[in-house]
C-alpha positions in Angstrom: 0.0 0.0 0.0 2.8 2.3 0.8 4.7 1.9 -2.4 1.5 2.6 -4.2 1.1 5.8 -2.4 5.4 6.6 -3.0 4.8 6.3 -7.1 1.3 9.0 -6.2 3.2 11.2 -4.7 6.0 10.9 -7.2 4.0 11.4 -9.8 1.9 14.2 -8.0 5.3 16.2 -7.9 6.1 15.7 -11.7 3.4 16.7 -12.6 2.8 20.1 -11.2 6.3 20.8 -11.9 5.7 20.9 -15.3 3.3 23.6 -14.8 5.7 26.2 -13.7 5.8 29.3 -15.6 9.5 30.2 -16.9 9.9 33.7 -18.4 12.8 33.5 -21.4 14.5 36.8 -21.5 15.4 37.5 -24.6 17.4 41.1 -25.6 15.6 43.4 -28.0 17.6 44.8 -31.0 16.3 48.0 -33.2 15.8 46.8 -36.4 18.6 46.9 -39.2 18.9 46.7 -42.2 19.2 43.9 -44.3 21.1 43.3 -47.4 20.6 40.7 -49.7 23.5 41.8 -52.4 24.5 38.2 -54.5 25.8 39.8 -58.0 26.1 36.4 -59.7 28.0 36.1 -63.2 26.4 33.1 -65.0 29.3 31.7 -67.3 28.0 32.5 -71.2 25.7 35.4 -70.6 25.5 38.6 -70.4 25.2 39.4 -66.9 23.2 42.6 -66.9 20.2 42.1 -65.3 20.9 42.1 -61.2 19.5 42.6 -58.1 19.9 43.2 -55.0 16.9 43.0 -52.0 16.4 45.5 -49.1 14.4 44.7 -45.8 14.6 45.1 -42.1 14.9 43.1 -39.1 12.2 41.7 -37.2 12.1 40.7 -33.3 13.0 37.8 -32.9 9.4 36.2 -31.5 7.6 38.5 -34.1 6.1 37.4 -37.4 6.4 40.7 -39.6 5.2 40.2 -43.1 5.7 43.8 -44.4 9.8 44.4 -44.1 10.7 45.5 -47.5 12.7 48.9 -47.7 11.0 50.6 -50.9 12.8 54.3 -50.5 16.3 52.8 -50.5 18.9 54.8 -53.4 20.7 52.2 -54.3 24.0 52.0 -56.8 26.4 50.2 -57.5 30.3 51.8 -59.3 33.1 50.3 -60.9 35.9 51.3 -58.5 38.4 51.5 -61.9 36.2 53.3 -64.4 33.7 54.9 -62.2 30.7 53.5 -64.1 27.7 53.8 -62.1 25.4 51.5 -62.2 21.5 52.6 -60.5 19.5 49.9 -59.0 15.9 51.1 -59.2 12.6 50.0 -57.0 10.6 47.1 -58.6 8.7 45.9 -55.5 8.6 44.2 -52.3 11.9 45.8 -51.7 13.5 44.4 -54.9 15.9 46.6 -56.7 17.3 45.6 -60.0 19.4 46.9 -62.8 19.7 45.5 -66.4 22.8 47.7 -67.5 25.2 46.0 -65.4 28.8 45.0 -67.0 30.5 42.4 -65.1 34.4 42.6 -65.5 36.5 39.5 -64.0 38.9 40.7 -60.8 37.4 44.0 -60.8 36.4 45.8 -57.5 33.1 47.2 -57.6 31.4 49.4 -54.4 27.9 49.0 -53.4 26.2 52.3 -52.0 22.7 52.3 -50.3 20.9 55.4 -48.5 18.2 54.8 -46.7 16.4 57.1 -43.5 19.7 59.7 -44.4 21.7 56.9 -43.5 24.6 55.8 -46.0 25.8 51.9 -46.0 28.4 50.8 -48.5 30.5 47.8 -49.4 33.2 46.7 -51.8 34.3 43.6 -53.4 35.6 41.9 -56.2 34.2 39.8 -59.1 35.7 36.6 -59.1 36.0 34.1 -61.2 35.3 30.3 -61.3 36.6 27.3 -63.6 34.1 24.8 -65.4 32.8 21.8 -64.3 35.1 19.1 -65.5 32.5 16.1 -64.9 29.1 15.2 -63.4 28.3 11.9 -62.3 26.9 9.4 -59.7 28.2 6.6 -57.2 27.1 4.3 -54.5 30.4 4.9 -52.3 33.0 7.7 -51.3 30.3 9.5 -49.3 29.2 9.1 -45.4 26.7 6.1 -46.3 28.2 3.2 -48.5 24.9 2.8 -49.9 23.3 5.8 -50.7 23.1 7.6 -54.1 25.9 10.5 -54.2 26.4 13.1 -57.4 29.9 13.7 -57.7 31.5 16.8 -59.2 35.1 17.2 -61.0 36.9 20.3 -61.5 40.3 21.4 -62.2 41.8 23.9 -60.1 44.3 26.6 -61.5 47.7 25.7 -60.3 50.1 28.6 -58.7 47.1 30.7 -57.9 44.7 31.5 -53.8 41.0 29.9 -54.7 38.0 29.5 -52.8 35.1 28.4 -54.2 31.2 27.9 -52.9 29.1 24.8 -54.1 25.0 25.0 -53.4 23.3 22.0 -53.5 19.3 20.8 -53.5 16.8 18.6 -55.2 13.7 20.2 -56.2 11.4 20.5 -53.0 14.2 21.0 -50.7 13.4 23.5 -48.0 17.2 24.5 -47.8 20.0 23.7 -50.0 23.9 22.2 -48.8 26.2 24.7 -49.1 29.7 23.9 -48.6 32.2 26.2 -48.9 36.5 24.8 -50.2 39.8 26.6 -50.4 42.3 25.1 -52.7 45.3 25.4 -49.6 46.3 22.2 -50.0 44.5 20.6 -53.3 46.5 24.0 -55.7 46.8 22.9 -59.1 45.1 19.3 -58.5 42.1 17.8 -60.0 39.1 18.1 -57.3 36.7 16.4 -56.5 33.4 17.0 -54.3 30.1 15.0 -53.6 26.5 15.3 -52.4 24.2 12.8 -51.0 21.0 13.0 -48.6 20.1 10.8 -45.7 16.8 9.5 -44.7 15.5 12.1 -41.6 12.6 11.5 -40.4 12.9 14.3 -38.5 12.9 16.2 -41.5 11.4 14.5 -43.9 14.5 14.1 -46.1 15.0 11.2 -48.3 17.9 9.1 -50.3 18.5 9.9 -53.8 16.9 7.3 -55.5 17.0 7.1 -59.3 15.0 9.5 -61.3 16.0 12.6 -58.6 17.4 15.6 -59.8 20.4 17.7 -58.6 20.6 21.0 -59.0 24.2 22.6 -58.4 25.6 25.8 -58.1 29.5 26.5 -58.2 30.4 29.7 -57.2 34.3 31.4 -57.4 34.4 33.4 -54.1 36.7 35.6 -52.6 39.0 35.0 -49.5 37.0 37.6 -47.6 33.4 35.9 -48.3 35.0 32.6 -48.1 35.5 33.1 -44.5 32.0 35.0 -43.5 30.5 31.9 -45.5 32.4 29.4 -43.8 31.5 30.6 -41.0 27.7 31.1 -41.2 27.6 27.6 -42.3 29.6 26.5 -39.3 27.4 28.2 -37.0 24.6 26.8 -38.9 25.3 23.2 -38.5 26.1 23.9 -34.7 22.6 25.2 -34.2 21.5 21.7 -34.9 23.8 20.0 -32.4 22.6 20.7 -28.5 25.6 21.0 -27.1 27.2 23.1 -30.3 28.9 26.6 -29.3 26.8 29.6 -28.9 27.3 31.5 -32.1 29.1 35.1 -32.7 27.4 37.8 -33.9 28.3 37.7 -37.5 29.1 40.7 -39.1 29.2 40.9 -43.0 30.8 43.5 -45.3 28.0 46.4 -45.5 29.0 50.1 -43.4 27.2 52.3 -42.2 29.8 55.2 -42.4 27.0 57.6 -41.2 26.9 56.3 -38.0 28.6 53.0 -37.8 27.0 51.8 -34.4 23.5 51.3 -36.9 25.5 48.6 -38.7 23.6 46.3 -41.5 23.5 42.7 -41.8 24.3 40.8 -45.2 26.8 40.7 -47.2 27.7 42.4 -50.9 29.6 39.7 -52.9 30.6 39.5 -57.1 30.7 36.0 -57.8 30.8 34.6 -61.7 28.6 30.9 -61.0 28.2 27.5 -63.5 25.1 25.5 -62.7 24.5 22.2 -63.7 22.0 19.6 -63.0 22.0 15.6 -62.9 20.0 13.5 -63.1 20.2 9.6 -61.3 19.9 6.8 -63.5 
């Protein structure tokens, strides 16, 4: 009888534990700006038409629909020429030009105003090599069995590269991005892979034949290389419980009017290949 009793109480204590209240305090942040800047050179065209895509932070437990910055001036200048280049308003905070003239290993400066406010950035184009060779296997990857697309590409020998894969099947949520110096592959034919796991958790499936790949390959800079690399590392951390907290990660934007109201986002020229494969 007293045993029966012990597991009541026990279980009289769990459960109105679990009704305590806790309060999460979490620090409030004005909102910033937020720049979404990706001048991307596809390989064989023209690369005129770009865009880049103005909003502002939200709190973080609020639900905002309307962000969009639509009173933004927005340019962008060759740093060598001076050409200037003005992104105009097309909507939802979407500002595009289709006069732009990409130019390999050129720095460019990005200027924005917004509230009397001026943010600016600089980069470089930079450019990327051509896939070498598409294809599929069943090992090399994390799982012996599973489906992987492989990718081949030669890099340039005696010369610093970083380059920027993305990868996802059509209905992903997210894509893979992984992001690969060259430091100790210079001058070597390279060689990278995807695959996808079965997650319940997440609904994610093998490859099975008949599924589509969609990649991007991206030439990056040193300087994005290592904001990328590490917004993926704190990425993948987020998913692990007893990952790091993450840094406050700043890109390449400035406020030079008053440098305390810093942006988020980054400003990057990057000249991209796609490609697509399909398993058989």
């Amino acid at each position: 009888m007293k045993h029966h009793i012990l597991k009541y109480i026990v279980a009289s204590f769990l459960f109105t534990a679990c009704t305590d209240v806790i309060d999460v305090d979490v620090p409030e942040a004005p909102p910033r700006l937020v720049v979404e800047a990706s001048i991307d050179w596809e390989k064989s065209t023209s690369g005129a038409v770009q865009t880049v895509k103005l909003s502002m932070s939200t709190p973080f437990f609020e639900n905002l629909t309307d962000t969009a910055v639509t009173d933004a001036s927005v340019k962008i200048t060759n740093d060598t020429s001076n050409q200037e280049f003005i992104l105009s308003h097309q909507g939802d905070g979407i500002y595009s030009t289709f006069e732009f003239v990409p130019q390999l290993n050129q720095s460019y400066t990005l200027e924005i105003i917004h509230n009397g406010e001026t943010y600016t950035a600089q980069e470089t184009m930079t450019p990327v090599v051509d896939i070498d060779e598409v294809s599929q296997a069943r090992e090399g990857g994390f799982d012996g069995d599973a489906l992987e697309v492989d990718i081949y590409f030669n890099d340039p020998p005696n010369e610093e590269n970083f380059y920027l894969f993305r990868f996802e099947e059509q209905g992903d949520l997210l894509p893979e991005l992984l992001a690969i110096p060259d430091e100790f592959t210079d001058g070597n034919r390279m060689k990278v892979f995807f695959e996808k796991e079965d997650d319940e958790d997440s609904g994610e499936e093998e490859f099975e034949p008949g599924d589509t790949a969609f990649i991007s390959f991206y030439g990056v800079s040193k300087q994005y290389f290592n904001y990328i690399d590490l917004l993926i590392d704190q990425y993948e951390n987020a998913e692990n419980p007893f990952g790091t907290v993450p840094a406050r990660l700043k890109g390449n934007v400035i406020n030079t009017t008053n440098p305390d109201n810093y942006a988020f986002g980054y400003f990057r020229l990057v000249q991209v290949v796609y490609a697509s494969y399909t398993f058989q």
